[in-house]
PDB file of N, CA, C and O in Angstrom:
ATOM      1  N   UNK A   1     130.546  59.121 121.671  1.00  0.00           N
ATOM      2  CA  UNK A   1     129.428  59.639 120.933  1.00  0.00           C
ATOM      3  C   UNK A   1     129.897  60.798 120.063  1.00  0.00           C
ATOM      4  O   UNK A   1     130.885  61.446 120.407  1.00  0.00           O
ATOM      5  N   UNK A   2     129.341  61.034 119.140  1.00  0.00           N
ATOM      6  CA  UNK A   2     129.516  61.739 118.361  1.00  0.00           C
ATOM      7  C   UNK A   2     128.195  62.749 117.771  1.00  0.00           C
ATOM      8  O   UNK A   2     127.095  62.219 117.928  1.00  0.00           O
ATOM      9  N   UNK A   3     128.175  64.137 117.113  1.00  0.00           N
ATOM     10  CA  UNK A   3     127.038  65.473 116.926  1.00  0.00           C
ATOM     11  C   UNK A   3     125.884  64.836 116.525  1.00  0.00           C
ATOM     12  O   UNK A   3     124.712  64.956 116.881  1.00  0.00           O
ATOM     13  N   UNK A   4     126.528  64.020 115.584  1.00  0.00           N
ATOM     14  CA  UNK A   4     125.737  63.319 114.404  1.00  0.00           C
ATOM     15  C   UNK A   4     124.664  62.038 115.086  1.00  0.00           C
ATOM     16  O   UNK A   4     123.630  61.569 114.611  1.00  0.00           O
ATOM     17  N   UNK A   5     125.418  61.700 116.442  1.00  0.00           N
ATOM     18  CA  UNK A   5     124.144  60.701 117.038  1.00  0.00           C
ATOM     19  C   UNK A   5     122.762  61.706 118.217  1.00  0.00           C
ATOM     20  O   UNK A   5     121.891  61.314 118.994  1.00  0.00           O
ATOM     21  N   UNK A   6     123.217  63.035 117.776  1.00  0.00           N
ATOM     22  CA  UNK A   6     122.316  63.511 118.328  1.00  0.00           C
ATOM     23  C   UNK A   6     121.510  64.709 117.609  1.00  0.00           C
ATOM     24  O   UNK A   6     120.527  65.197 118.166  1.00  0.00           O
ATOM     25  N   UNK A   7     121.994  65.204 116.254  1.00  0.00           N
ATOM     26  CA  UNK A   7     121.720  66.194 115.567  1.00  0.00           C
ATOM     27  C   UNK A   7     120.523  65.877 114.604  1.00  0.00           C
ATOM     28  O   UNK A   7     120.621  64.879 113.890  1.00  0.00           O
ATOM     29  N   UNK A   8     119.446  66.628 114.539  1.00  0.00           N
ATOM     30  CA  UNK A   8     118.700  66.281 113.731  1.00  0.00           C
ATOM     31  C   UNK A   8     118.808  66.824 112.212  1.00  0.00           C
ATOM     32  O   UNK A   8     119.348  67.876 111.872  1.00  0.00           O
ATOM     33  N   UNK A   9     118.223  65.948 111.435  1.00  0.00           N
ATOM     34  CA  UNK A   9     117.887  66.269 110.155  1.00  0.00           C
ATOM     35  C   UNK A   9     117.001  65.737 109.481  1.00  0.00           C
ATOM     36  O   UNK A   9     116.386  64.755 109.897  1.00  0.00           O
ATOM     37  N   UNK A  10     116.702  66.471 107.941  1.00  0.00           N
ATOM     38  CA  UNK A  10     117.346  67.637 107.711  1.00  0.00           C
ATOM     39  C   UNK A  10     117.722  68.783 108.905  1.00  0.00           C
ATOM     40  O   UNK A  10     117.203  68.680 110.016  1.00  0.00           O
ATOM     41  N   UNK A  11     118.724  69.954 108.568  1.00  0.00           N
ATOM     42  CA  UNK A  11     118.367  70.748 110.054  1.00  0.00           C
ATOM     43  C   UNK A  11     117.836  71.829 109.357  1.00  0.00           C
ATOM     44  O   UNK A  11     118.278  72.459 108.395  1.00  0.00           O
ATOM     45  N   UNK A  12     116.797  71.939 110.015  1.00  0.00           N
ATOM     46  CA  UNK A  12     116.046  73.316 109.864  1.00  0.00           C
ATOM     47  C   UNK A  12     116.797  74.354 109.898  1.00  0.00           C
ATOM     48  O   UNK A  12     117.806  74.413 110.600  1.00  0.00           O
ATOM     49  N   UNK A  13     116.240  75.636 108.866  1.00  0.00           N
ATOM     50  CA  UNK A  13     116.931  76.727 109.210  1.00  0.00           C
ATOM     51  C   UNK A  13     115.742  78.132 108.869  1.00  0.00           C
ATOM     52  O   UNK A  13     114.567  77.933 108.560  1.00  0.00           O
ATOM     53  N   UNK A  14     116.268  79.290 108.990  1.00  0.00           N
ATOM     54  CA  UNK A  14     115.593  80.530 109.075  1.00  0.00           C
ATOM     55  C   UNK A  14     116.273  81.707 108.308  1.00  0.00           C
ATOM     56  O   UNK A  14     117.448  82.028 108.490  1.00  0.00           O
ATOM     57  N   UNK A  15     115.575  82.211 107.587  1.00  0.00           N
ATOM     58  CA  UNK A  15     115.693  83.622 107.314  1.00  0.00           C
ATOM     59  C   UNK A  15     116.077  84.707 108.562  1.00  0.00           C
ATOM     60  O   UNK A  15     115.365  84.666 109.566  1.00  0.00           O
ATOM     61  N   UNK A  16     116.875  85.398 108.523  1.00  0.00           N
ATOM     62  CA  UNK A  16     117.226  86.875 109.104  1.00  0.00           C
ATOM     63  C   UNK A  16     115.671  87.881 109.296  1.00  0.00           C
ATOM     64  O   UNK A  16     115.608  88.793 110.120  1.00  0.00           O
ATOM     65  N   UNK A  17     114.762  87.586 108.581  1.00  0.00           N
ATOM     66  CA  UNK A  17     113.206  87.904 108.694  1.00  0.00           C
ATOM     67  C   UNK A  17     112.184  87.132 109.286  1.00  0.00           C
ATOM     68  O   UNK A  17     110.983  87.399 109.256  1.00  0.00           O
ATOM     69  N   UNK A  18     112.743  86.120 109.847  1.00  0.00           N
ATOM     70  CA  UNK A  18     111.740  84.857 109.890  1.00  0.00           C
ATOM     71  C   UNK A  18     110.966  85.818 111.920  1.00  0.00           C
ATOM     72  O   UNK A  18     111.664  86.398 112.752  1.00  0.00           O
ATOM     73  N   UNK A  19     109.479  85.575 111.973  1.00  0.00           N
ATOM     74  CA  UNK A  19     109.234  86.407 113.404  1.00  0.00           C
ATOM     75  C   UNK A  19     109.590  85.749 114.289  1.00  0.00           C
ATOM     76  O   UNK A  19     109.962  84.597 114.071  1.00  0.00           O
ATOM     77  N   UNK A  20     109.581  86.400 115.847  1.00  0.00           N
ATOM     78  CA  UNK A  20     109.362  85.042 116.520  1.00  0.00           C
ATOM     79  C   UNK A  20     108.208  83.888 117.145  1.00  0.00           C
ATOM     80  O   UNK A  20     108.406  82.915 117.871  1.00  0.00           O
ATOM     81  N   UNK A  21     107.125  84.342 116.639  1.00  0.00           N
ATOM     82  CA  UNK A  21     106.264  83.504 116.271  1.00  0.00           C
ATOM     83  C   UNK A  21     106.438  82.889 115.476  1.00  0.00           C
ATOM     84  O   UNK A  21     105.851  81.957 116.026  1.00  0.00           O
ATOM     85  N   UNK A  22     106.824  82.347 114.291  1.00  0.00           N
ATOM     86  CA  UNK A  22     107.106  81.538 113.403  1.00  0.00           C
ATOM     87  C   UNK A  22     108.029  80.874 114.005  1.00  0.00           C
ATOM     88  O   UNK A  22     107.789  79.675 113.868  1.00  0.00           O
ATOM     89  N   UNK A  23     109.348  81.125 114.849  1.00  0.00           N
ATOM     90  CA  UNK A  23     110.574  80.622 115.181  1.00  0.00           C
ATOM     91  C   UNK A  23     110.354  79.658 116.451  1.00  0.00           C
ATOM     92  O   UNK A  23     111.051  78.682 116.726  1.00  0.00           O
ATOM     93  N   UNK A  24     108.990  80.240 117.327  1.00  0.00           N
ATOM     94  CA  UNK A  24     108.436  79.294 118.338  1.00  0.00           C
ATOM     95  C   UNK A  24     107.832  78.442 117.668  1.00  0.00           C
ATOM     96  O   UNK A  24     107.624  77.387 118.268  1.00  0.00           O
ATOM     97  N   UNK A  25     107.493  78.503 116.702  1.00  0.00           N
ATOM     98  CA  UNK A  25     106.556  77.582 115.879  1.00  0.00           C
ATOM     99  C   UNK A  25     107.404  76.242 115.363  1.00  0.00           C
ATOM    100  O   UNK A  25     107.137  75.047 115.488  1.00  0.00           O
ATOM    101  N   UNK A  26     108.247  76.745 114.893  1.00  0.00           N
ATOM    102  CA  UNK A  26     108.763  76.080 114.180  1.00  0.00           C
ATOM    103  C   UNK A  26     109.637  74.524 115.244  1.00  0.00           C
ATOM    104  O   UNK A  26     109.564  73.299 115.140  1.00  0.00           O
ATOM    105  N   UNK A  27     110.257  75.307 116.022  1.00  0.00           N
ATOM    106  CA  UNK A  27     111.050  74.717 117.433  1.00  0.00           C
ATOM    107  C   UNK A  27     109.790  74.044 118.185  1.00  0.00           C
ATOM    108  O   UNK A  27     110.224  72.963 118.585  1.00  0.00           O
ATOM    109  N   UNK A  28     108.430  74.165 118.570  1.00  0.00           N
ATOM    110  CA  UNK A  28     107.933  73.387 119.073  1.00  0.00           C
ATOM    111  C   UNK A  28     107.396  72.187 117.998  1.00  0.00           C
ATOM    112  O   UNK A  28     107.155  71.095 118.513  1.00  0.00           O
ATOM    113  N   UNK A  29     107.207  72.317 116.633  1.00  0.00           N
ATOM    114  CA  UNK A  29     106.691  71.715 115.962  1.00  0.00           C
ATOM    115  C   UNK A  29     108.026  70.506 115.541  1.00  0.00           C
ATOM    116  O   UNK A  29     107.812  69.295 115.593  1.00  0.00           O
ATOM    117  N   UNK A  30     109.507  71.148 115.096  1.00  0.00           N
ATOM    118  CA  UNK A  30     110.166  69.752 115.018  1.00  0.00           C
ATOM    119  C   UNK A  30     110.838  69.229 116.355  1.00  0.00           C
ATOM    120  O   UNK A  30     111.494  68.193 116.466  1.00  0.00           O
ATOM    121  N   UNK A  31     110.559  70.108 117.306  1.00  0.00           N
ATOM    122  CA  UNK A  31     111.073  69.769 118.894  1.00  0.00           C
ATOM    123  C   UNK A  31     112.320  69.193 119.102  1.00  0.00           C
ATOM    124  O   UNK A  31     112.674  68.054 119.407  1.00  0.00           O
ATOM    125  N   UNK A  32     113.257  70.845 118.734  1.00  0.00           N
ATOM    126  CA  UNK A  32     114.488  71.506 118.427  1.00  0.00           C
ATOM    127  C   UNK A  32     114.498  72.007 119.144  1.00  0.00           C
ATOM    128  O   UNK A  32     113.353  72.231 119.537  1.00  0.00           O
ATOM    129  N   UNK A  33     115.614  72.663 120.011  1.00  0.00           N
ATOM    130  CA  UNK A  33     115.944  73.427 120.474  1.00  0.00           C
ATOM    131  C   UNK A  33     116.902  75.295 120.110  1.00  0.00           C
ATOM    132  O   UNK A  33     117.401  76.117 120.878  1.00  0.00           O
ATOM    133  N   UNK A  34     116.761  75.249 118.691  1.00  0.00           N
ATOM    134  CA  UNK A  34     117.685  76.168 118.383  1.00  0.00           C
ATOM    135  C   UNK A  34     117.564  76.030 116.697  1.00  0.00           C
ATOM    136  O   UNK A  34     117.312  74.865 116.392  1.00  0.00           O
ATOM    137  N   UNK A  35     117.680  76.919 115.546  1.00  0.00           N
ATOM    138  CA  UNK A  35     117.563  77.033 114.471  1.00  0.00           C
ATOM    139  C   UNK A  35     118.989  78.110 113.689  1.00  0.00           C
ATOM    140  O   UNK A  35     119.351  79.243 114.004  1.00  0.00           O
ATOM    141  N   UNK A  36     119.377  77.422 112.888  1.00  0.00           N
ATOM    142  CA  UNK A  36     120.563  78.370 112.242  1.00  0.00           C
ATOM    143  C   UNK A  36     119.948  79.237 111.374  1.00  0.00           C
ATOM    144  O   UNK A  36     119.171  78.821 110.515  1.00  0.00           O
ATOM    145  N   UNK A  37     120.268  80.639 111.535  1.00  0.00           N
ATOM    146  CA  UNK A  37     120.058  82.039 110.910  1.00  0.00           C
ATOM    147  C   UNK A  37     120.935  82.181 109.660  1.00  0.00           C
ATOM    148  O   UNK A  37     122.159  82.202 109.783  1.00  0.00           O
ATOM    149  N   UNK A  38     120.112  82.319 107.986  1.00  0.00           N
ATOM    150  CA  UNK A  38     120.808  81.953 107.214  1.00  0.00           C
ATOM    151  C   UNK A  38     120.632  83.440 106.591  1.00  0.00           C
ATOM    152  O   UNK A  38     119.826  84.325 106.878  1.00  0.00           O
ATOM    153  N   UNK A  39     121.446  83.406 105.845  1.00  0.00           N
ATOM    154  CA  UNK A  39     121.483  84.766 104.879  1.00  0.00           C
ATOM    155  C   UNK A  39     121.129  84.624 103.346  1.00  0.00           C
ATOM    156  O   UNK A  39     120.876  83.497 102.921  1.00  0.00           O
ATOM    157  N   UNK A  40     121.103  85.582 102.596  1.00  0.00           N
ATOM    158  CA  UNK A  40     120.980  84.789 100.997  1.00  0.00           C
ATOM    159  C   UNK A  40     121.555  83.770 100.636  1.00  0.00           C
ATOM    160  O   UNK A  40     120.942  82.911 100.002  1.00  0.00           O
ATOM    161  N   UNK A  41     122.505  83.673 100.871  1.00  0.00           N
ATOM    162  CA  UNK A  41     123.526  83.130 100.480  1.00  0.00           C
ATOM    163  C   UNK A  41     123.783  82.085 100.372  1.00  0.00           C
ATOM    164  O   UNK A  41     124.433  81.534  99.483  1.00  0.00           O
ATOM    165  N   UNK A  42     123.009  81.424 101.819  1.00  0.00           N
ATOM    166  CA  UNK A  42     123.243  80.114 102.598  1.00  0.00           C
ATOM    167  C   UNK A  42     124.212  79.970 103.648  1.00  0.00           C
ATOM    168  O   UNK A  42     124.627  78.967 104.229  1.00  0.00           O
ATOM    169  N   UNK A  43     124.447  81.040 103.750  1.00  0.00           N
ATOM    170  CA  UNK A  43     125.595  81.134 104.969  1.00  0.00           C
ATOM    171  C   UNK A  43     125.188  81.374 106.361  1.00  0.00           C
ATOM    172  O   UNK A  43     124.018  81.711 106.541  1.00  0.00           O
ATOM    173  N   UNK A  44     125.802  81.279 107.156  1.00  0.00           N
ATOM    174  CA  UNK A  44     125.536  80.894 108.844  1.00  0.00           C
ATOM    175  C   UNK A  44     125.463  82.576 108.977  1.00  0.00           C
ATOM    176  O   UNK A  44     126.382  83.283 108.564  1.00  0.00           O
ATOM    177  N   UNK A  45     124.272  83.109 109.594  1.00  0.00           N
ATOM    178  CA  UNK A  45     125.352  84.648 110.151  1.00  0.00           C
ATOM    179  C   UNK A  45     124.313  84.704 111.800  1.00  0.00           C
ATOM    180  O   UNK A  45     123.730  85.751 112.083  1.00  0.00           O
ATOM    181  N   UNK A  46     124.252  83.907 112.403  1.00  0.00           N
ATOM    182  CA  UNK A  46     123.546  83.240 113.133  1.00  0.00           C
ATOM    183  C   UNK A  46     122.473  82.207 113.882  1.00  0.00           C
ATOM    184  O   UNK A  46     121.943  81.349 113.176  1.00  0.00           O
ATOM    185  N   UNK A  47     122.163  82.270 115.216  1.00  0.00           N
ATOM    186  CA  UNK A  47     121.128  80.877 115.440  1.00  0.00           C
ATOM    187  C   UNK A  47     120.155  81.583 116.743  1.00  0.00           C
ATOM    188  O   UNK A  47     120.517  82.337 117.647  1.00  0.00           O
ATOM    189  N   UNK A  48     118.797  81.014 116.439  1.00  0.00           N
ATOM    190  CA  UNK A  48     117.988  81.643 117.530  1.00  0.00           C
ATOM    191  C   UNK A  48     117.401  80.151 118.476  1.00  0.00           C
ATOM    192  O   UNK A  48     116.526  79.372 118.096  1.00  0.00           O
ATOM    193  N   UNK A  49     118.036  80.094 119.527  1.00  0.00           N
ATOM    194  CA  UNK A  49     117.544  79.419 120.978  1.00  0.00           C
ATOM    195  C   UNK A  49     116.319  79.466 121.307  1.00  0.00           C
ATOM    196  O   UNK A  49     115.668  80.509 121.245  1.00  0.00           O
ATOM    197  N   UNK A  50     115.860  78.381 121.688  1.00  0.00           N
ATOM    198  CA  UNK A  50     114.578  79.029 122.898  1.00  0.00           C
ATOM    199  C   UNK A  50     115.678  80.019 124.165  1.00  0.00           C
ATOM    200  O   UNK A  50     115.121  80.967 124.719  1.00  0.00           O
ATOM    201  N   UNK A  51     116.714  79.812 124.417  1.00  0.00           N
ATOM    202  CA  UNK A  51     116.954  81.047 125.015  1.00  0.00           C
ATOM    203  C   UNK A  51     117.001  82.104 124.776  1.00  0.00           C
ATOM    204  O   UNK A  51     116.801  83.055 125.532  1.00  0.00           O
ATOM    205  N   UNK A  52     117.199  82.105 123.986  1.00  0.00           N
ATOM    206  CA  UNK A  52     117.065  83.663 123.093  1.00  0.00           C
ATOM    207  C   UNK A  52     116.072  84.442 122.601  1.00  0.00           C
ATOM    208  O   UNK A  52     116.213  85.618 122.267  1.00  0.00           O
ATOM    209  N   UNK A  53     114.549  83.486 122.521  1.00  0.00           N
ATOM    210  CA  UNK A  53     113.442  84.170 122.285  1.00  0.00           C
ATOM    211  C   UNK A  53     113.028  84.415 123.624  1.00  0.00           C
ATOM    212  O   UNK A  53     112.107  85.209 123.815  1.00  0.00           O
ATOM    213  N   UNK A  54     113.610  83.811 124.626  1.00  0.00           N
ATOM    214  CA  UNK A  54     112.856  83.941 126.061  1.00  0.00           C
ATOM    215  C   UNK A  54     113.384  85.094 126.658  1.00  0.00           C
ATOM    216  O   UNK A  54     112.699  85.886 127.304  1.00  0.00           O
ATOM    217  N   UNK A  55     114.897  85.235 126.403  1.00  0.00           N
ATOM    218  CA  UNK A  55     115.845  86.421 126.999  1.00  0.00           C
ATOM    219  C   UNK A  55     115.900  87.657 126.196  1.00  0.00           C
ATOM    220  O   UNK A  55     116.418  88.590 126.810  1.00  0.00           O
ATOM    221  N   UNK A  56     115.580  87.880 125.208  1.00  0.00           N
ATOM    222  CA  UNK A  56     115.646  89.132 124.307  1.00  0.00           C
ATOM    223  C   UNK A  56     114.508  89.457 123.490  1.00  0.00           C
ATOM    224  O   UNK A  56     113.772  88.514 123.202  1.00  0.00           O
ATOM    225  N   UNK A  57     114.141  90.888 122.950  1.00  0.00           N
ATOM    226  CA  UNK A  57     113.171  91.570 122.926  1.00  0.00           C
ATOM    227  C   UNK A  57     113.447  91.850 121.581  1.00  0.00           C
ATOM    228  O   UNK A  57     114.474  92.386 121.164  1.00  0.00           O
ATOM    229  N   UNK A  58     112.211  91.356 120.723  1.00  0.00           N
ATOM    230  CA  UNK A  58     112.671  91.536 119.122  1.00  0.00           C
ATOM    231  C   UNK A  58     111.489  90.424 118.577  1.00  0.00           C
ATOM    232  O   UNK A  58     111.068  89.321 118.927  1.00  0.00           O
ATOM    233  N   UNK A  59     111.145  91.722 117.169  1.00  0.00           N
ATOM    234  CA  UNK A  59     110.168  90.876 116.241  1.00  0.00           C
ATOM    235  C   UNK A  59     110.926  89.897 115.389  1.00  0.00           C
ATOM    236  O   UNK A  59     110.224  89.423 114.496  1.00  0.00           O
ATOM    237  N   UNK A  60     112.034  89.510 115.416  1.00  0.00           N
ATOM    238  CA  UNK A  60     112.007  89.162 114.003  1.00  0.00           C
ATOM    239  C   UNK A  60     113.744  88.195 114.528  1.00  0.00           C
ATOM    240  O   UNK A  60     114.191  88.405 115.655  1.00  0.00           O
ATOM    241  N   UNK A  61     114.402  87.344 113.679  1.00  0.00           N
ATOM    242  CA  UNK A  61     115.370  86.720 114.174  1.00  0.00           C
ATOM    243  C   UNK A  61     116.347  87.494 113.994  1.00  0.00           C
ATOM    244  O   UNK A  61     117.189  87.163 114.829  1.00  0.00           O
ATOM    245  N   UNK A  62     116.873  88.666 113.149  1.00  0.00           N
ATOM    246  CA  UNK A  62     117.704  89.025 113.380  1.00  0.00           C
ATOM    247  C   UNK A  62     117.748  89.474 114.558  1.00  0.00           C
ATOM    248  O   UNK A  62     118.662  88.915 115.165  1.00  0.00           O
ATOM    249  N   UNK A  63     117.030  90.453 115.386  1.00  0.00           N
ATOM    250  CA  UNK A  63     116.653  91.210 116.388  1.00  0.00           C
ATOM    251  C   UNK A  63     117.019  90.351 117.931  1.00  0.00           C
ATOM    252  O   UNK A  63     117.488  90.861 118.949  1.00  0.00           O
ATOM    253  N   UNK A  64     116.602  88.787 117.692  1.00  0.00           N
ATOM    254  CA  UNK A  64     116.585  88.398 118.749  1.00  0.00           C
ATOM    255  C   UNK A  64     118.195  87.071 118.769  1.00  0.00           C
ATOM    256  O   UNK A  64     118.596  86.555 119.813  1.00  0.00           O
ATOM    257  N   UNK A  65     118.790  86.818 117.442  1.00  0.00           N
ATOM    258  CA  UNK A  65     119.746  86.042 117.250  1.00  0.00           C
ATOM    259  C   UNK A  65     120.980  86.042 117.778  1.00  0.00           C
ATOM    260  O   UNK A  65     121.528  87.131 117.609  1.00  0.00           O
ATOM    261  N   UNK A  66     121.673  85.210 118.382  1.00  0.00           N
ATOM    262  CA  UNK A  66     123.105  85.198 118.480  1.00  0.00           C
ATOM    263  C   UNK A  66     123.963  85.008 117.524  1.00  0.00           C
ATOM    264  O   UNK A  66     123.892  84.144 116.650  1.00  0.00           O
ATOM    265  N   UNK A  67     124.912  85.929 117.690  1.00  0.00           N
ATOM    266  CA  UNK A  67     125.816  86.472 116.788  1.00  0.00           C
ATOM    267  C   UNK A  67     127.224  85.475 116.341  1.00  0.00           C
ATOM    268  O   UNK A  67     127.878  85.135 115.355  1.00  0.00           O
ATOM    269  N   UNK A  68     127.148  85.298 117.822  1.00  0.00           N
ATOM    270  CA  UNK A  68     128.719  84.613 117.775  1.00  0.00           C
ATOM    271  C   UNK A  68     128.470  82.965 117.778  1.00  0.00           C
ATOM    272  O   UNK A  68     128.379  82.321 118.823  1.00  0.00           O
ATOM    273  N   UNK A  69     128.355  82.280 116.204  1.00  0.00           N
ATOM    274  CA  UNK A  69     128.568  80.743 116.449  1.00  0.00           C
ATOM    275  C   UNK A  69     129.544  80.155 116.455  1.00  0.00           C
ATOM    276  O   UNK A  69     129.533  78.942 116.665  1.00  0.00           O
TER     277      UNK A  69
END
């Protein structure tokens, strides 16, 4: 098997501003588990989990995002 027989798309992604209400929103609505944190740019500079909204304390995705992808 291979990412691609399990990865969805398009893949959703998020602003560094996006809340985490919007970010629960978003994850229960395409029923995802995890969203890549994009910058202007289009670049990766992280991804927010349902673990991560559950384990950490923060309005907003930067606040609550993992750093290291």
């Amino acid at each position: 098997m291979k990412v691609r027989d399990f990865m969805s798309t398009p893949v959703i992604t998020i602003g560094p501003h996006a809340t985490s209400s919007e970010i629960a929103d978003l994850l229960a609505q395409h029923r995802i588990g995890g969203v890549p944190v994009l910058d202007r740019d289009g670049r990766v500079i992280g991804i927010v989990s349902e673990f991560d909204l559950l384990s950490r304390t923060g309005a907003n995705a930067s606040e609550v995002m993992s750093t290291e992808v």
